[in-house]
C-alpha positions as CSV (number, residue, x, y, z in Angstrom):
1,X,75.3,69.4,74.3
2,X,77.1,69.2,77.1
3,X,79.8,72.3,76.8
4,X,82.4,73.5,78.4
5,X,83.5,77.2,77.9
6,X,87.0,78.2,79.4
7,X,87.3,82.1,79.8
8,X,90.2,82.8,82.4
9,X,91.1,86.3,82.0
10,X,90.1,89.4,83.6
11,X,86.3,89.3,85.5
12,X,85.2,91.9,82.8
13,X,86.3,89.2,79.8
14,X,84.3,86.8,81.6
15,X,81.3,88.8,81.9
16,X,81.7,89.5,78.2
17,X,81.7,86.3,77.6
18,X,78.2,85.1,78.7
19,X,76.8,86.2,75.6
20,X,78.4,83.0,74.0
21,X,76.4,81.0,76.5
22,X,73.0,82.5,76.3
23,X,72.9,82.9,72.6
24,X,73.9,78.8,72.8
25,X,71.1,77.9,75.0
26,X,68.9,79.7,72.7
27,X,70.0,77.7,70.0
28,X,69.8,74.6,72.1
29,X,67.5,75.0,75.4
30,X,68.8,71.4,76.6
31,X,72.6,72.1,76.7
32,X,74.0,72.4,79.7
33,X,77.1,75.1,80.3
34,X,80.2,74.8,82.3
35,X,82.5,77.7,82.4
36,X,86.1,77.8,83.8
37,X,87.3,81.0,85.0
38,X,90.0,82.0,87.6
39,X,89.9,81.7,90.6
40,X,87.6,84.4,92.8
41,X,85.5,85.7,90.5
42,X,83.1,82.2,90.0
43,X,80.3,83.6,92.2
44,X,79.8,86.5,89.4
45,X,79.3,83.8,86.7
46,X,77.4,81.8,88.2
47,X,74.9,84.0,88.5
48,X,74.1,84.4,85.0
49,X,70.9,82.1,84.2
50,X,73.1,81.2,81.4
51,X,75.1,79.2,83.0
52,X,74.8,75.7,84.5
53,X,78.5,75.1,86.5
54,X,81.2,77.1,87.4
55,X,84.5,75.6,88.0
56,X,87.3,77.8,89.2
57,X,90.9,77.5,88.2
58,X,94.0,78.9,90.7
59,X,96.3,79.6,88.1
60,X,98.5,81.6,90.0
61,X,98.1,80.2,92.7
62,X,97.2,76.2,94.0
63,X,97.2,75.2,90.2
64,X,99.9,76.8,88.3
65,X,102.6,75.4,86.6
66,X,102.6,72.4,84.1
67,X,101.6,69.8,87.5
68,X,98.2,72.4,88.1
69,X,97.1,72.4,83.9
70,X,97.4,68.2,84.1
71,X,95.2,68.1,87.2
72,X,92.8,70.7,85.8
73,X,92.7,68.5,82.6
74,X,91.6,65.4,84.4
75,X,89.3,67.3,86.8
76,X,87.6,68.3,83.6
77,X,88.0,65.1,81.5
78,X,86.0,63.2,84.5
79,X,82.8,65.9,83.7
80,X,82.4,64.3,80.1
81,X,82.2,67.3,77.9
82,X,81.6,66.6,74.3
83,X,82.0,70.4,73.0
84,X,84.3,72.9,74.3
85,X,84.7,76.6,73.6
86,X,88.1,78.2,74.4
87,X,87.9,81.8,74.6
88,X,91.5,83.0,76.2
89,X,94.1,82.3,73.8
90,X,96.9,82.0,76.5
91,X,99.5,79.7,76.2
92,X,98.1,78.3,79.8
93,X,94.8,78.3,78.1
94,X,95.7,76.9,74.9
95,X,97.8,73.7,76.6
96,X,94.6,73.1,79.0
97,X,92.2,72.9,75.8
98,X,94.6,70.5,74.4
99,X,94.5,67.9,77.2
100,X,90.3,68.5,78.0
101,X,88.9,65.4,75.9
102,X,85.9,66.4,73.6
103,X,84.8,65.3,70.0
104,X,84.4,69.1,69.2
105,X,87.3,71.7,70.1
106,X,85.9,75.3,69.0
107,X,88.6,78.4,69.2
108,X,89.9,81.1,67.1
109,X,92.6,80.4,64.2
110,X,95.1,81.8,66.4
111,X,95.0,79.6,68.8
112,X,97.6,77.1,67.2
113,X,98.5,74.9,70.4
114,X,95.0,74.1,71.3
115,X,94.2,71.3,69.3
116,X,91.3,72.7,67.8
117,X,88.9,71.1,65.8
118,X,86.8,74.1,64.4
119,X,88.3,77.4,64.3
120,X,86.9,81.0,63.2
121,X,89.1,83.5,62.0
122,X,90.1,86.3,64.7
123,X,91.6,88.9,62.6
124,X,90.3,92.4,62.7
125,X,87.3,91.9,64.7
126,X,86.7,94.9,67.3
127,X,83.7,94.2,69.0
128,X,84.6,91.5,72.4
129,X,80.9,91.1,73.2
130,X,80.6,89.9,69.5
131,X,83.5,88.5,68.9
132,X,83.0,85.8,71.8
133,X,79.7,84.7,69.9
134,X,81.8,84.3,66.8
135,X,82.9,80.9,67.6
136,X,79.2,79.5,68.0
137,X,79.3,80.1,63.9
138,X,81.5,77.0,63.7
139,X,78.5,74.8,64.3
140,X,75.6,76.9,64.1
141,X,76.0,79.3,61.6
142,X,73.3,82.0,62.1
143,X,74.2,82.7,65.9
144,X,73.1,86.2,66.7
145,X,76.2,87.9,67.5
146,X,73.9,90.9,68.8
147,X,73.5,89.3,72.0
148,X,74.5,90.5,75.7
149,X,75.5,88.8,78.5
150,X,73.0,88.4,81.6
151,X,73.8,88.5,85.2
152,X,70.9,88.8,87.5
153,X,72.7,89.7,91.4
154,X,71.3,88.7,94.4
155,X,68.1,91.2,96.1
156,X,70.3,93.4,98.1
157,X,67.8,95.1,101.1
158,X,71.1,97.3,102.3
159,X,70.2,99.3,98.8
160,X,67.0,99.7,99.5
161,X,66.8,103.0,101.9
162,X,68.8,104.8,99.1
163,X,67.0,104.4,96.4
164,X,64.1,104.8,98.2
165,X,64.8,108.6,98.7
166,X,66.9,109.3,95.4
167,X,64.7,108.8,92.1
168,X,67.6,109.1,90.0
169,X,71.4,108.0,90.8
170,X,74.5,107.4,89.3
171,X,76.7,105.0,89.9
172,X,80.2,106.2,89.9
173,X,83.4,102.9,89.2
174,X,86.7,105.0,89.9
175,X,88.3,102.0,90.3
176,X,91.1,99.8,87.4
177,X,93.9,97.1,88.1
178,X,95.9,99.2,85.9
179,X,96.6,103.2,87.0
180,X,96.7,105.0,83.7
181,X,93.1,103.7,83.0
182,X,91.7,106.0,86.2
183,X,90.4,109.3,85.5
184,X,91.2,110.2,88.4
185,X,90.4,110.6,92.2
186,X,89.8,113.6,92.4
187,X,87.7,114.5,89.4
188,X,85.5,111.7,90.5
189,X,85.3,113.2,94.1
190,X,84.6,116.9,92.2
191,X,82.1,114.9,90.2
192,X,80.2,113.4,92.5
193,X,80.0,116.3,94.8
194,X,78.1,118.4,91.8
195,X,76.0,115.4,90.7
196,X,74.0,115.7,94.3
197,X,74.2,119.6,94.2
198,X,71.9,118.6,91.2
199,X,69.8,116.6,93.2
200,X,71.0,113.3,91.9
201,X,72.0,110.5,94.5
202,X,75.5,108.7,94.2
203,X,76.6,105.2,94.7
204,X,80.4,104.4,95.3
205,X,81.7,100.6,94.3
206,X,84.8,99.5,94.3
207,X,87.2,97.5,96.1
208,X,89.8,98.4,99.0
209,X,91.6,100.8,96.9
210,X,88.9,102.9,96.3
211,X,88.0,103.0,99.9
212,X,89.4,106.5,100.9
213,X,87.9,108.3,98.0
214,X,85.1,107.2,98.9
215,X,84.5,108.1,102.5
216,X,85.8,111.2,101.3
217,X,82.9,111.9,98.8
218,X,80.3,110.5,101.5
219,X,81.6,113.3,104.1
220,X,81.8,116.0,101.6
221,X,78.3,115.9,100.3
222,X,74.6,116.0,101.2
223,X,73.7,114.0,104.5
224,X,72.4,110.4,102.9
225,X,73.1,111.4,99.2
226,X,76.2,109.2,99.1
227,X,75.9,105.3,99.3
228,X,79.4,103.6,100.4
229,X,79.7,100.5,98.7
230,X,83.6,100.7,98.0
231,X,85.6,98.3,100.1
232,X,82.3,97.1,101.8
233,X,80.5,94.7,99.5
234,X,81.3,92.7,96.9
235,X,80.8,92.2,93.4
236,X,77.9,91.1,92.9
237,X,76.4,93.8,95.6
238,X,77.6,96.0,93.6
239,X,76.5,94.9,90.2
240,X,73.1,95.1,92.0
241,X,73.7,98.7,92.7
242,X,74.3,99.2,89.0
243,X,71.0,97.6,88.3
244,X,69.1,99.6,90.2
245,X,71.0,102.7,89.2
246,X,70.3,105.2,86.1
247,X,73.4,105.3,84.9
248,X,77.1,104.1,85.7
249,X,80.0,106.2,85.3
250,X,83.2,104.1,85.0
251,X,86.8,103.7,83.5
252,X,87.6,100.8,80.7
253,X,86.9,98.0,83.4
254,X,84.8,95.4,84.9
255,X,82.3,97.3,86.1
256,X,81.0,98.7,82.7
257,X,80.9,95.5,81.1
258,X,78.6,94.6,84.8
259,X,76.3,97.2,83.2
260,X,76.0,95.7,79.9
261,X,75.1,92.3,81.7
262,X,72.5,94.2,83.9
263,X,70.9,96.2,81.2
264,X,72.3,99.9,83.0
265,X,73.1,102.5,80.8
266,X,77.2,103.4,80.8
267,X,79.6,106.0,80.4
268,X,83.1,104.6,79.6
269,X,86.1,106.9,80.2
270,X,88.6,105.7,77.6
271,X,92.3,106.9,78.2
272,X,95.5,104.5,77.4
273,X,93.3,101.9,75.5
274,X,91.1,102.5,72.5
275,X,87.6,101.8,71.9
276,X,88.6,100.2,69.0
277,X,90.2,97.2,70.8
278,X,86.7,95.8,71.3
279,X,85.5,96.9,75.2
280,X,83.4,99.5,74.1
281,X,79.7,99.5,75.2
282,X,77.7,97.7,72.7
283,X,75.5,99.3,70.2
284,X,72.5,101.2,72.5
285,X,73.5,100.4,75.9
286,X,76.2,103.6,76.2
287,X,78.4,105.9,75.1
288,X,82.3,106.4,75.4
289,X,84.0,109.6,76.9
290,X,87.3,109.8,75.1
291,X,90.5,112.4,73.8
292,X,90.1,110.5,70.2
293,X,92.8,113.0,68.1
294,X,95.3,112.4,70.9
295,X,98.7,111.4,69.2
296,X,100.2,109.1,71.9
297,X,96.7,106.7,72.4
298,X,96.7,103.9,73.0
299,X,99.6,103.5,74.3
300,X,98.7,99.6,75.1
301,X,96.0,97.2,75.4
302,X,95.7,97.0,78.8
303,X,97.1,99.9,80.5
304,X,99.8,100.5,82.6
305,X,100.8,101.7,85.7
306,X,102.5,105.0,84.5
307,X,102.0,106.9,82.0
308,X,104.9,106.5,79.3
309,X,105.3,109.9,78.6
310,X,104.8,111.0,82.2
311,X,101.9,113.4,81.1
312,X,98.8,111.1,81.5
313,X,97.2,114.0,78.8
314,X,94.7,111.2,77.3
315,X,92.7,111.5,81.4
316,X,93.9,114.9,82.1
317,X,92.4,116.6,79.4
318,X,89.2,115.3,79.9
319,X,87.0,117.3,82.3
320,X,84.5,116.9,85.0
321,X,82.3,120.1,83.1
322,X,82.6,117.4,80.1
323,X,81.5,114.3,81.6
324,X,78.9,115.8,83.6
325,X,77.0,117.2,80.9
326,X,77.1,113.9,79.1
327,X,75.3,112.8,82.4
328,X,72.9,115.5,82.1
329,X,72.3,114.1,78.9
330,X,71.6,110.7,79.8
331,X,69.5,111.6,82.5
């Protein structure tokens, strides 16, 4: 089989999504998998030993608009797929699929613009890391929907010194695109300084954004128990800080679902979204930290960047006492 599978969301849907492909090469070791994602986050993929080709897509940028799906078809169409999996139900998405040339055209029954030729029904199903696995069913009808997704990141020797002196670590992801999904800077910098007052080392990822806070917790806390990673490597240095880490402490975001794909236990910090939309931690690989009686959540799937009610009562109201004896716990 020579499949394509065309997940162009968020990095975190992506990394969700290499379940699909490892539970298909399972099934058939000689298939070869293509994914297409958007644009900056095809390194990440491609490092799952899942995966055979990544081909990016600049859909907001180079490639958008009507002129950018038609080139992206025929880029595609020239690779020769004869299956194809589509995964994001965007319109975008959905008018792609329909112009990628393949015998077999696998998506979910909502998908009504995609020219489908298999679908599985979508309706009520809250678990992402299954429900991506779901569409294998078409054509192979006992697919394990139990599997994760795999990364395997790069050796990364900057790590080393660190872990060399701290036995145990967490790894603390303070970062989200969207504001209301953040517990918070400055319960992770109150976190973080008590987590090496216990003797436990901390690791700081994140992008730009997070870059302050984190120079802030490395100057706060015991010489060499803080490593700076925020702002200063990338992804997939990061995901191989996770690895090596006990435990990650994160909001709903990327870098949990990065745990899941690198077999590190995670805490997930649930505020404006629900566990019940699907992005919870599967089934023995974490736990969530959430306000679950709270009667304005969720307040939207993906969060937002203020609070609706101005109150932002579903992070406030969860503690650093709380979430540091769940750590304890883990550890």
């Amino acid at each position: 089989m020579n499949a394509l599978i065309i997940e162009t969301a968020f990095l975190g849907d992506a990394i969700i999504s290499l379940g699909l492909a490892r539970e298909l090469k399972r099934l058939d070791p000689a298939s070869r998998v293509t994914y297409l994602v958007r644009s900056g986050i095809e390194d990440v993929i491609a490092s799952s030993p899942d995966v055979d080709r990544v081909i990016p897509f600049d859909k907001h940028g180079s490639e958008r608009g009507i002129a950018g799906i038609r080139a992206k078809a025929s880029e595609l169409n020239e690779c020769g797929f004869d299956t194809l999996f589509l995964l994001h139900a965007s319109r975008r998405s959905q008018a792609l699929a329909a112009l990628v040339s393949c015998d077999v055209k696998i998506g979910f029954d909502t998908m009504t613009h995609a020219h489908l030729t298999h679908t599985v029904a979508d309706a009520g199903w809250s678990n992402r890391y299954e429900r991506t696995i779901l569409l294998l069913r078409a054509i192979f009808p006992d697919a394990n929907l139990g599997v994760l997704p795999r990364i395997i990141p790069p050796l990364a020797p900057l790590l080393a010194p660190f872990l060399y002196r701290w036995k145990k670590s967490v790894a603390l992801a303070p970062g989200s695109a969207w504001e209301t999904k953040k517990w918070g800077d400055e319960k992770f910098f109150e976190l973080a300084n008590v987590l090496t007052e216990h003797g436990i080392g901390v690791m700081v990822i994140g992008g730009e954004e997070e870059r302050a806070l984190a120079k802030r917790i490395r100057e706060a806390c015991a010489a060499k128990a803080v490593l700076d990673l925020a702002g200063r490597a990338n992804f997939l240095v990061s995901m191989a800080a996770i690895e090596r880490a006990s435990l990650l402490v994160g909001n709903d975001s990327a870098p949990a679902h990065a745990a899941a794909a690198v077999g590190t236990r995670v805490l997930t910090i649930f505020g404006p979204t629900s566990p019940a939309f699907g992005f919870a931690p599967p089934d023995g690989t974490g736990e969530i930290i959430e306000l679950p009686t709270l009667w304005c959540r969720p307040c939207t799937p993906h969060g937002s960047h203020i609070c609706p009610i101005y109150t932002h009562e579903c992070m406030e109201g969860i503690g650093v006492s709380e979430v540091l004896g769940r750590i304890l716990k883990e550890l």
